[in-house]
N, C-alpha and C positions, 0 to 999 in steps of 0.2 A: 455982657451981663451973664452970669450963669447963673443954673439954674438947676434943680435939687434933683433931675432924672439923669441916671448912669446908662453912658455912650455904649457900654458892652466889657465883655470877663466878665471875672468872677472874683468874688470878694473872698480874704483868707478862712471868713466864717463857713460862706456854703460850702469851700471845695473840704474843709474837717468834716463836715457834716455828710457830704456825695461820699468822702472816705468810709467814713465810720460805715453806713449803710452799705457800701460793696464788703467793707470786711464783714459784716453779721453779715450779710446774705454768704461770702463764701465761708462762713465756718461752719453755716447751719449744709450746705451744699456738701464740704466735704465727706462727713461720714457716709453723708447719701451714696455720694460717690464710689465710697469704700465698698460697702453693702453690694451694690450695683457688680460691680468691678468682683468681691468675692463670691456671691451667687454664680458668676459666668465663669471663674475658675473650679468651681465647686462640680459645678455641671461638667464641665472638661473631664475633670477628675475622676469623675462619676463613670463617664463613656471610658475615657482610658484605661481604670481597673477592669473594668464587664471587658474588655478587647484584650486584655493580656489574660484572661483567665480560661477567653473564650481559647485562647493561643497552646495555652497548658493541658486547657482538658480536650479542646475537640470541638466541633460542630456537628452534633445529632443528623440535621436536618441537611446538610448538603450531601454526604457526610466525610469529614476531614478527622484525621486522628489526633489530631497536636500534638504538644513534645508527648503529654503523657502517654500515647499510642504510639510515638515511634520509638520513647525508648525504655517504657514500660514502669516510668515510675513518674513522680513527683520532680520538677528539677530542685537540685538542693539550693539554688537562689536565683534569683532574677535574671542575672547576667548570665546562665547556662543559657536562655533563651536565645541570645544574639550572639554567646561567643564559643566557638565547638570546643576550643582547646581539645581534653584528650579522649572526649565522647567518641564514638563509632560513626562515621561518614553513612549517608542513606544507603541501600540495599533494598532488592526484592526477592521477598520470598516467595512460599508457597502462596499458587492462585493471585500474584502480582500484587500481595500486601508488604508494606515499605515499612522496613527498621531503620532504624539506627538514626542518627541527626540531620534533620532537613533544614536546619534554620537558614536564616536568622528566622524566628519566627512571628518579632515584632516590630513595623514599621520602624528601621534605625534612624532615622534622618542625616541631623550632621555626626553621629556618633552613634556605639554601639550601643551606647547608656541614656542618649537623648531623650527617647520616650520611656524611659523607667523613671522618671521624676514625676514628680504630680504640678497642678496647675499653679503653686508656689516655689517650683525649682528647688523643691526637697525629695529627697531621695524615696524613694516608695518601700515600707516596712515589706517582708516577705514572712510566709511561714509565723503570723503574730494579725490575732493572739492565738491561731490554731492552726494546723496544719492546710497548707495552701491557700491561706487568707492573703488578700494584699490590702495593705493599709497604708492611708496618707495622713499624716499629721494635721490637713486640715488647715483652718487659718491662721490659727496662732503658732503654727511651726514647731510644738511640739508633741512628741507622740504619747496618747495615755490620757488624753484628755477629752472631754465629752464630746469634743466637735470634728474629731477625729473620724476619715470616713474609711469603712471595712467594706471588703467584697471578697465573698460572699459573705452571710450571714452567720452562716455556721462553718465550719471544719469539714474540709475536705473527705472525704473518704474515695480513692482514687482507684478500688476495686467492683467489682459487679459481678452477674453469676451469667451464664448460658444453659436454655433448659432445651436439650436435642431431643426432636422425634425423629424416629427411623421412617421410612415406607418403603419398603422393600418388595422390588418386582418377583411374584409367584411365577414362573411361563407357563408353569402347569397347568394355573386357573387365568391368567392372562388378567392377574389383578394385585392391588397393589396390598402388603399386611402391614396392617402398621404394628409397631413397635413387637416385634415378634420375641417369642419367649426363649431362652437358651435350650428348650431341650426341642425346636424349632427347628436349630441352627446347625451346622458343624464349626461354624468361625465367623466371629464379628468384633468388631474394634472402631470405635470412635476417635478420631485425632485432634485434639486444638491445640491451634499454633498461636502463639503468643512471644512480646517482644522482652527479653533479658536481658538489661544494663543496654539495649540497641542493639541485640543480636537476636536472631530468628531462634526460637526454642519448641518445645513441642510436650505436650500431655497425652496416652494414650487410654480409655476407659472402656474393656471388655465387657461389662457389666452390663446386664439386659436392660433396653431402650423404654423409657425414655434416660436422659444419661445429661449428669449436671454438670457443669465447672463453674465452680463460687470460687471466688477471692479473687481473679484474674484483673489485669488494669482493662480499663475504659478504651475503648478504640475500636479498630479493626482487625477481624483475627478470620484466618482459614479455618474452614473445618470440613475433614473428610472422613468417611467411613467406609467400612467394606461388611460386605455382609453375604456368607454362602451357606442358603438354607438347605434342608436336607435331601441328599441327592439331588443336586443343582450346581447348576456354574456359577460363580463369586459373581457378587455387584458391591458397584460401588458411585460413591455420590458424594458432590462435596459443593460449599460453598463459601461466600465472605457475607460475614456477619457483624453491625457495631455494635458492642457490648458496651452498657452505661455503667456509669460509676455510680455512689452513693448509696452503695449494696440493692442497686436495682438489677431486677434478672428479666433479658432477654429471652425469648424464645422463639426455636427453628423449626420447619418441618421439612426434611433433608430426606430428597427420591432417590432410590438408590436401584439403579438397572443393570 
């Protein structure tokens, strides 16, 4: 005799219906998904510009020079970073500051160009929209659009100043003058060394102390002076100093015995 309770399955009604339900749950989940999945490349993005720019200009605080300090400019694109072609090999100069190209200077991974993409496997804008900006297209892959992420904010300006005081050993009075006046002096000369195209170069400023160099790249630079006041035997003093970019000026106070 049977009778009107079902033994077990599923009727063709419920499994449309269990269907239809996982599909609205996964179409409402997808975007989620997307959202999710772009926020964490975004954030990538984010870190990876800030670490090639830290790579370009330098690190203040440890203090490292980057390309802009070993080869005294700007690179003209991305890929200078990781590839020397016909740049000048490292060197040291005066007081054991480093020219010329150190690279690679950015984590290469399986390739020269691997971490110049952004968290979308697009190529990373350089130099756009201002001088040493890097830019990622962002999520929709192309570039120029609102969702577009830039590092840094503004345009690069990849010079800065150095403000030298002299202090020059008296042995007469067995004390130190500072920034003494030229008619003080018999001979004095300030020197800063700075990197050209990756070569060691050099500025000399006789001009009574305190004694400035503006426009110079961002980095690491010697600086030495000599100074023989009147009726005295020459001194001289010298150090390494990092000079910042974005027309910020540094300053030294340089003994000179």
């Amino acid at each position: 005799m049977r009778t009107g309770r079902r033994t077990g399955g599923f009727t063709l009604i419920e499994m449309i219906v269990v269907i239809a339900v996982i599909s609205i749950l996964a179409a409402m989940a997808v975007p989620y998904a997307v959202r999710i999945l772009d926020q964490s490349r975004e954030g990538t993005t984010k870190k990876q510009i800030e670490e090639i720019h830290r790579a370009i200009m330098g690190d203040p605080k440890v203090p490292t020079a980057g390309y802009l300090g070993d080869m005294g400019k700007l690179p003209a694109a991305l890929t200078d970073l990781n590839t020397q072609g016909a740049q000048p090999a490292a060197s040291y100069g005066m007081q054991g500051v480093k020219y010329g190209w150190s690279g690679p200077y950015v984590n290469v991974g399986f390739s020269t160009g691997a971490n110049l993409v952004d968290g979308w496997g697009m190529n990373l804008g350089y130099n756009n929209p201002g001088a040493g900006q890097i830019r990622s297209a962002g999520p929709d892959r192309v570039l120029g659009n609102a969702d577009d992420i830039i590092y840094p904010s503004s345009a690069v300006v990849p010079g800065g100043g150095l403000l030298v005081n002299l202090y020059v050993w008296n042995t007469n009075s067995s004390k130190y003058i500072q920034n003494p006046k030229l008619n003080q002096v018999d001979a004095m000369g300030v020197t800063f060394y700075y990197s050209s195209n990756g070569n060691q170069a050099s500025v000399t400023n006789a001009l009574a102390p305190p004694v400035s160099f503006n426009g110079y790249h961002a980095g690491l630079h010697a600086v030495t002076a000599t100074c023989t006041l009147k009726n005295l035997a020459a001194t001289t003093g010298q150090a390494v100093v990092y000079v910042p970019g974005n027309n910020q000026q540094r300053s030294v106070d340089l003994y000179l015995q």
